[in-house]
N, C-alpha and C positions, 0 to 999 in steps of 0.2 A: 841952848841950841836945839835942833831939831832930830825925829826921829824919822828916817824916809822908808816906807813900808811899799814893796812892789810886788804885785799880786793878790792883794789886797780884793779882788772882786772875786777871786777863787773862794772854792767852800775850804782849805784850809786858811789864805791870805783873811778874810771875811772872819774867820775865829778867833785868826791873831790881831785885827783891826780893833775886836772888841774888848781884847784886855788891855790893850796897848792903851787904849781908851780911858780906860780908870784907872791908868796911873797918872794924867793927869799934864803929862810932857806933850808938847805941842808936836802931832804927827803929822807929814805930808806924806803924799800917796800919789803914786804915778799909775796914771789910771786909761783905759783908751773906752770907749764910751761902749753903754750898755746898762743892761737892768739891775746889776747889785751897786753900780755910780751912788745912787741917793743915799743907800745906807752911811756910805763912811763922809755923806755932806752934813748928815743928819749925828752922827759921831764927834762934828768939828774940827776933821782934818781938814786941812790945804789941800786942795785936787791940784794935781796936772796932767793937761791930756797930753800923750805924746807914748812913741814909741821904742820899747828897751834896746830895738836896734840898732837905733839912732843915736850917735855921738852927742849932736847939739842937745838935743831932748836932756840925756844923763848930765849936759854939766851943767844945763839951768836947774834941774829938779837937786843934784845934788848939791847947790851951792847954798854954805852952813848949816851943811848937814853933818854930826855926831856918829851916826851909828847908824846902820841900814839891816834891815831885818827881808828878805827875800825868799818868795815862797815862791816864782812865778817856775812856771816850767810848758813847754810845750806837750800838742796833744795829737799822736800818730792818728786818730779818728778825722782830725780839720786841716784840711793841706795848707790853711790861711798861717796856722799856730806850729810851723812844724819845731819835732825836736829839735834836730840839727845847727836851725838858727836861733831858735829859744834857748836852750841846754846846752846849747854849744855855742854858736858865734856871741850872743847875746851877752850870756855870764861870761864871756871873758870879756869882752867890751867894759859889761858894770864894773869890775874888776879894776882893772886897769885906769879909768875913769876915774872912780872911787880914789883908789890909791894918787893918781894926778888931782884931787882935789880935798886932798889929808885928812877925808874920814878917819875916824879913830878906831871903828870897829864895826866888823860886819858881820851878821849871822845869816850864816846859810843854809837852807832846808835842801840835804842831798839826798841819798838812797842808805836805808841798810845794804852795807858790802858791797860799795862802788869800787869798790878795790877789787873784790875778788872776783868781780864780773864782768869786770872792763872790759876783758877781752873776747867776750863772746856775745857782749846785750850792747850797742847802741847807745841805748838809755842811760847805762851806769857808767860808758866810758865818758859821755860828754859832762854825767855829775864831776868822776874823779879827777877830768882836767881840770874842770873848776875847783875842784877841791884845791889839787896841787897849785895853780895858780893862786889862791886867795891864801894859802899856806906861803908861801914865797914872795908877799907884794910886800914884810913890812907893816901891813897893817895888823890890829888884833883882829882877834877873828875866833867865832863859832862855828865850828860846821857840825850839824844835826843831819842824823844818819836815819830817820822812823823805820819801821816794819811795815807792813801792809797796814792799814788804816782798816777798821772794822766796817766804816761806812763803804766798801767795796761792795758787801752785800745791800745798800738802801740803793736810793733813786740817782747820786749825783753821780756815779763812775760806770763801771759795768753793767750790762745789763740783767745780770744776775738774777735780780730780785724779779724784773719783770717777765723772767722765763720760768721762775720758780710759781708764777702768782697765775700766768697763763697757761703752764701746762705741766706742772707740778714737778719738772725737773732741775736737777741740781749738777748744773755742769762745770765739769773741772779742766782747765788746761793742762794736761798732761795726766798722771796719775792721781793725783790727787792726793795724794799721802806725804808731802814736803810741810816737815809744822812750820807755824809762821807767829811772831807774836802781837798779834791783832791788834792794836794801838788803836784809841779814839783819837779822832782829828781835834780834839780838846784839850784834849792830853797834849801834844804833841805842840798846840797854838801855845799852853801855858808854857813850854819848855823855850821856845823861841822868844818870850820877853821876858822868863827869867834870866835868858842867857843874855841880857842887856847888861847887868849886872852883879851877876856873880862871880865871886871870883873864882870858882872851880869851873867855871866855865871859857873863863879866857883862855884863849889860846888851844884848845880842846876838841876833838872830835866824840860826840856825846852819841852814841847810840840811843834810843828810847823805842820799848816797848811796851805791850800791854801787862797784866799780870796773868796771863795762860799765853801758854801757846799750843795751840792747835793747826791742824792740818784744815783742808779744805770739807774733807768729807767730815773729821770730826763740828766744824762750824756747819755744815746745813745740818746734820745729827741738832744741835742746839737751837737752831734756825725751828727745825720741827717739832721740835720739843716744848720751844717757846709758843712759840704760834698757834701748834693745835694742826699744824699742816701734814700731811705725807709727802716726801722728798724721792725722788728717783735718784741717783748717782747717774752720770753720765757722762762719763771720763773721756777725752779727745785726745789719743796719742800723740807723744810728741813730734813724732814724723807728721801726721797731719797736720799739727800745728804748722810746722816748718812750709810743709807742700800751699796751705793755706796763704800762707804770708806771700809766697812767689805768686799765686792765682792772682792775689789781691793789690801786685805791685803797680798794675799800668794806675788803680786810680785811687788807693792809698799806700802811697811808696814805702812810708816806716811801720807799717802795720807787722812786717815782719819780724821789724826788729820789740815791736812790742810782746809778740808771741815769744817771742825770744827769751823776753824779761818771764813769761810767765813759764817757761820751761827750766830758764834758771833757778828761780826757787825751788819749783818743785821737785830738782834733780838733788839742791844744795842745799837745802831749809832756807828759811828765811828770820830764824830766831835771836834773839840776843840778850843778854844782862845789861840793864839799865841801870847807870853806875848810883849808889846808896848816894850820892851827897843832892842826886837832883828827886829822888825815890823820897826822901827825907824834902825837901822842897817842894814836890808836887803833892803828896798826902796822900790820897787813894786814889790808883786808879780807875778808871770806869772797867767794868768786868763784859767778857764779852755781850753774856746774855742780856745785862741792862741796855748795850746797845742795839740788841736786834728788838726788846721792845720800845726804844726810841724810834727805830727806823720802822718800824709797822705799828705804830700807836696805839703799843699797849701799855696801861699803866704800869708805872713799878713795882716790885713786889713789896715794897711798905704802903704803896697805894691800896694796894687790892686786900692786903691783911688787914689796914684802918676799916676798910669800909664791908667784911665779911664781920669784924668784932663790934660793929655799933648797930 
């Protein structure tokens, strides 16, 4: 039977596309059209276009389908993509669906501490419904909890990097002092098609993080270290966060609630233990600083020692 991957044209859907890929199980991918499309035709998944809203859409795409692996999530930046119906009406629709069409098992990419932020971030309470629902349908089920993704600092999310590259500042949502354990989106892809079949992973809410955790001001500290760069800190209280979110609702409504998300961490942490049986499963994880020379293309530090000793 089949493996049905959605979100698949995402930078993490797009990582998990690639290993799902070499094992070799026949994957379809519910896909709505755009520039990463080619990659997973060129992979030799099944496409279908259609949309996670849509009733009909889910029960042609998931008809003999095994196991669904789900990374899609809304994005408070695109009024097209909001949370509310991505994050929220969407995954319980897939849900629900799924379970009316006797998938076996579903892994789900939610938030670190959707539980403990329900009630104050937007974001995390539409993960936790989904969580509770997909915990309650019946079926099996992974749900994967990541930390902050280390690519937060490259070009695909914030725009971090490109305020640090134009004007040498390193700005933080709120204090800046909330540690976090910085996860590669790698990391995190191999964790969701391990959890296809392991069995420590049925039935399971897996937390995964990086191997440090660091705060915000500690990662551009490393950010500049790496680089060769000078970083300014430039910390955004969290009442202005807050005030910002209200300026910014007539023409992005969940902006708030995303500030929201970044106030939580930083009030709460955003760290976790990564349980030993997937730690042993995964092998090494990516460390922060090799990610920030991926994400500004610097060679690695065995790169640069081969070619100082020949």
């Amino acid at each position: 039977m089949t493996v049905l991957l959605i979100g698949g044209t995402g930078l993490l859907g797009g990582a998990v596309a690639e290993h799902l890929a070499a094992r070799g199980e026949p994957v379809r991918a519910l896909v709505r059209e755009g520039k990463r499309v080619a990659r997973l035709r060129e992979l030799g998944f099944e496409l279908v276009v259609g949309d996670l809203r849509d009733r009909r859409t889910l029960e042609r795409v998931l008809r003999d389908v095994r196991a669904v692996v789900t990374t899609a999530q809304g994005d408070p930046l695109r009024r097209k993509k909001p949370m509310r119906q991505i994050d929220g009406l969407a995954n319980q629709l897939l849900i629900a669906t799924a379970r009316r069409m006797q998938v076996e098992h579903v892994v789900f990419v939610s938030a670190l501490k959707a539980d403990q932020g329900a009630a104050s971030v937007p974001q995390l309470a539409y993960k936790h419904a989904a969580e509770q629902a997909l915990q309650s349908s019946g079926m099996g089920y992974t749900i994967i909890r990541p930390s902050s993704f280390q690519e937060t600092f490259g070009d695909g999310f914030a725009p971090f990097k490109r305020i640090i590259e134009r004007t040498g500042i390193g700005m933080t949502m709120g204090s800046g002092r909330g540690r976090q354990s910085f996860v590669a989106i790698d990391d995190v892809a191999r964790t969701a098609v391990l959890a296809l079949d392991h069995p420590k992973a049925r039935d399971a809410i897996v937390p995964v993080g990086g191997p440090e955790d660091l705060s915000y001001r500690d990662a551009y500290a490393r950010i500049a270290q790496v680089t060769g760069r000078r970083i300014t800190i430039l910390p955004i209280p969290r009442p202005l966060l807050g005030m910002g979110g209200l300026l910014a609702a007539p023409l992005l409504p969940e902006l708030r609630g995303f500030f929201a998300f970044f106030a939580f961490f930083d009030h709460a942490g955003y760290t976790c233990v990564t349980p030993d049986w997937l730690l042993n499963a995964l092998g090494e994880r990516r460390l922060f600083d090799d990610g920030v020379r991926a994400m500004y293309n610097i060679p690695p530090r065995n790169a640069i020692a081969d070619t100082s000793s020949s």
